[in-house]
N, C-alpha and C positions, 0 to 999 in steps of 0.2 A: 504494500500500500504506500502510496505517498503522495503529498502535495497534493495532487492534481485528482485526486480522490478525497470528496469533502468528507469529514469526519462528525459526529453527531455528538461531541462532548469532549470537554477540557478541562482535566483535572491536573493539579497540581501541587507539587514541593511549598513549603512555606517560607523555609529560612536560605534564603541565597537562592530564592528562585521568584514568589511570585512579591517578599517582602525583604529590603535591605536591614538585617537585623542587626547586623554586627557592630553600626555604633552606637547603640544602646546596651549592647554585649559586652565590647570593649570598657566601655565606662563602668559597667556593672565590676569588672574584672580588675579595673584599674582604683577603683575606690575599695575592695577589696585589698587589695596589693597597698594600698597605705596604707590600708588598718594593722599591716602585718609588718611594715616599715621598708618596705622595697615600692621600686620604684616604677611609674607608668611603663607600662609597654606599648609602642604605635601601634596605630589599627592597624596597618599593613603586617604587623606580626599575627595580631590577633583572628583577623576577617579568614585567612584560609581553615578556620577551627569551628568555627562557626555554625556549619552545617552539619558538622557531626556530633551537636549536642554541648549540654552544658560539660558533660565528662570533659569531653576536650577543649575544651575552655579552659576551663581550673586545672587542667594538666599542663596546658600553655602554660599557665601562668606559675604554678607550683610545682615544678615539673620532677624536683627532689625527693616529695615527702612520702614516707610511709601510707600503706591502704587505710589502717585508721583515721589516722591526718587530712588524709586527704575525702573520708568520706564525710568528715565533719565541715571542709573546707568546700565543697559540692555542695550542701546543705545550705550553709553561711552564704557561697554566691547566691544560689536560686533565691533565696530572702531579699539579699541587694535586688537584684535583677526585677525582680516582681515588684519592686514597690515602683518603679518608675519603667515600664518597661517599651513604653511609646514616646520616646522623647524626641528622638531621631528617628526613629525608625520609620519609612517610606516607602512607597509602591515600587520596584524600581522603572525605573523611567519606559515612559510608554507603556505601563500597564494601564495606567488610568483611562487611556484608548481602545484599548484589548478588553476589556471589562465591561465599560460603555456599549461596544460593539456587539458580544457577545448576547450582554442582557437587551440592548434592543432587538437583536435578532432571534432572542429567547431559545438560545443556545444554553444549556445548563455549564457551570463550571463547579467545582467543589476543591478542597485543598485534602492532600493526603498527607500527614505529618509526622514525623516520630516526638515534635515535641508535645508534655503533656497536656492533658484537655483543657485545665487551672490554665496556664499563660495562653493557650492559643486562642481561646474564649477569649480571654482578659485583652488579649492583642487585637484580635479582631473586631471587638466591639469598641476599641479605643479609635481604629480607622473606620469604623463604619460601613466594615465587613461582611459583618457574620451575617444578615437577615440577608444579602447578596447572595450567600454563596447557596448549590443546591446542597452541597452535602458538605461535612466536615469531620474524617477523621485522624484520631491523634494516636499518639503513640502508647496512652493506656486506654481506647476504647477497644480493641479486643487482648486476646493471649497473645499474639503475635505482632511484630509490625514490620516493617522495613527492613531487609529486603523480599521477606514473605510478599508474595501475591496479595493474600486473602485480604489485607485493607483495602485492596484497587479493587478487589471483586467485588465487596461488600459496597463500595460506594458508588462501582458502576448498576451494583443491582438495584441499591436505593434509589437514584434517578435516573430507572426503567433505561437505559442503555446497556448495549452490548458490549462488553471488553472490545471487542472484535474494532467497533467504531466507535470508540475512545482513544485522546492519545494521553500520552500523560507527562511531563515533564519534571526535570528536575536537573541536578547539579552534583550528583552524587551517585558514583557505583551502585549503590544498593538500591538506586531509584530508577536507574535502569534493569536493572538486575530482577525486580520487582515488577516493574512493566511487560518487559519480558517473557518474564512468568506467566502473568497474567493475562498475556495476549493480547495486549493494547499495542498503540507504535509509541514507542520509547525514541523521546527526544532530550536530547542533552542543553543545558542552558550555561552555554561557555560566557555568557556573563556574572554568573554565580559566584561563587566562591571555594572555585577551583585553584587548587593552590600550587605554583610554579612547578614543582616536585611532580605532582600528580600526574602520572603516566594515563592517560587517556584513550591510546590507541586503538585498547583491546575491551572498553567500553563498548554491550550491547545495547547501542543505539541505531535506528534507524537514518537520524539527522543530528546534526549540531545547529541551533538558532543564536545569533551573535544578539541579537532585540527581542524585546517581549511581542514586537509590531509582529515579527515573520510568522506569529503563530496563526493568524488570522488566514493565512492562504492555505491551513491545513483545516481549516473548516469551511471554505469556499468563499472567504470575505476578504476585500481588499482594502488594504489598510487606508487608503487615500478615500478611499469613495466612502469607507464606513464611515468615517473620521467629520465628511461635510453631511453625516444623515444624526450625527449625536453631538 
C-alpha cells in the first residue's frame, strides 16, 4: 500500500511525534538535577530520550546511581514533571493543519502511547486535545503496550476501522515494530526524536515523512487545498 492509496485513519505516537515534549521534559529533569546539586543538561542532550519514557530520562540524567536510587529518582521526576507538564510543550509544527484537515474531513485520528493514562489525559486536555481525538490509548490501558500490536488493534477496533486501512506513525523502533505487527502501514517520523546514534536503516517502515503536512497524501488530502477549506 502507499500514498496513492487513501487510507481511512491516522493514528498516532505522542511524544516526539504528534506532540514536542521534550522541553517541558528537559526542564522537569533539569530542576531535578539542582535539587541534587548538579548541573543543567541542554535539551539537545536530553530530546533524543525522550520518546523512550521517563526511565530514560532520569537515566540521562543520573546515569551512575544504583536501581534503588534510581527508582526513587523516576518517582521524584514524574512529580516535577506533572505539576507543570504543558509549559512548552506544542503541536509540532504543521500539525495544527493535519488535525484541522482531518476533523473536517471527519477522518478519525487517535494517539497510541506508552506514556501513562495520569499525564496523557492531563496533557491532552491542557492542549485541547483529548475530546478531538477518536481514541486514546496509553501505556497502562491494557497488559501490554508498545511494541505489542494489540494497543493498535484495540484502537483500530474502537473507531470501527480496519488495521489493514490504518496507518500509524511514530518515531521509535517499537512503533514500527508494532505497526507492523499489527498490519497497519508503518510510517516513521524523522522529525521526532531520533537520536544521531540511532541506526535506522533496518527500521520496518513502509515510508519516512520529514512534516506532519506529508501525512495528508496518505489519506487522499492535499495539504495546500485542505489548508484554504479550514
Amino acid at each position: 500500500m502507499s500514498a496513492l492509496t487513501p487510507l481511512a485513519a491516522v493514528l498516532l505516537d505522542l511524544d516526539g511525534t504528534l506532540l514536542d515534549t521534550a522541553p517541558d521534559m528537559a526542564r522537569a529533569l533539569n530542576l531535578q538535577r539542582a535539587a541534587h546539586g548538579l548541573a543543567a543538561l541542554p535539551l539537545p542532550t536530553v530530546r533524543p530520550h525522550v520518546s523512550h519514557g521517563a526511565a530514560a530520562v532520569v537515566r540521562a540524567g543520573f546515569p551512575d546511581v544504583d536501581a534503588a536510587t534510581f527508582d526513587r529518582l523516576r518517582t521524584e521526576f514524574l512529580e516535577i514533571y506533572a505539576r507543570d507538564l504543558a509549559v512548552e510543550t506544542r503541536l509540532f509544527a504543521g500539525f495544527d493543519r493535519v488535525l484541522e484537515a482531518l476533523d473536517a474531513q471527519r477522518i478519525p485520528w487517535g494517539i497510541i502511547t506508552n506514556k501513562s493514562t495520569a499525564l496523557t489525559e492531563a496533557l491532552l486536555r491542557a492542549l485541547a486535545l483529548r475530546e478531538r481525538a477518536a481514541c486514546v490509548l496509553c501505556g497502562d490501558s491494557l497488559p501490554v503496550r508498545k511494541p505489542d500490536p494489540l494497543p493498535l488493534l484495540v484502537a483500530a477496533r474502537s473507531i470501527g476501522i480496519v488495521p489493514r486501512r490504518c496507518l500509524y506513525l511514530g518515531d521509535a523502533l517499537r512503533d514500527a515494530q508494532a505497526a507492523r505487527a499489527a498490519g497497519m502501514v508503518a510510517l516513521g517520523a524523522r522529525f521526532g526524536y531520533i537520536g544521531a546514534h540511532d541506526d535506522i536503516t533496518d527500521w520496518p517502515v513502509d515510508a519516512w515523512i520529514d512534516s506532519p503536512l506529508e501525512l495528508l497524501a496518505w489519506v487522499g488530502l492535499h495539504p495546500a487545498r485542505e489548508a484554504a477549506h479550514t
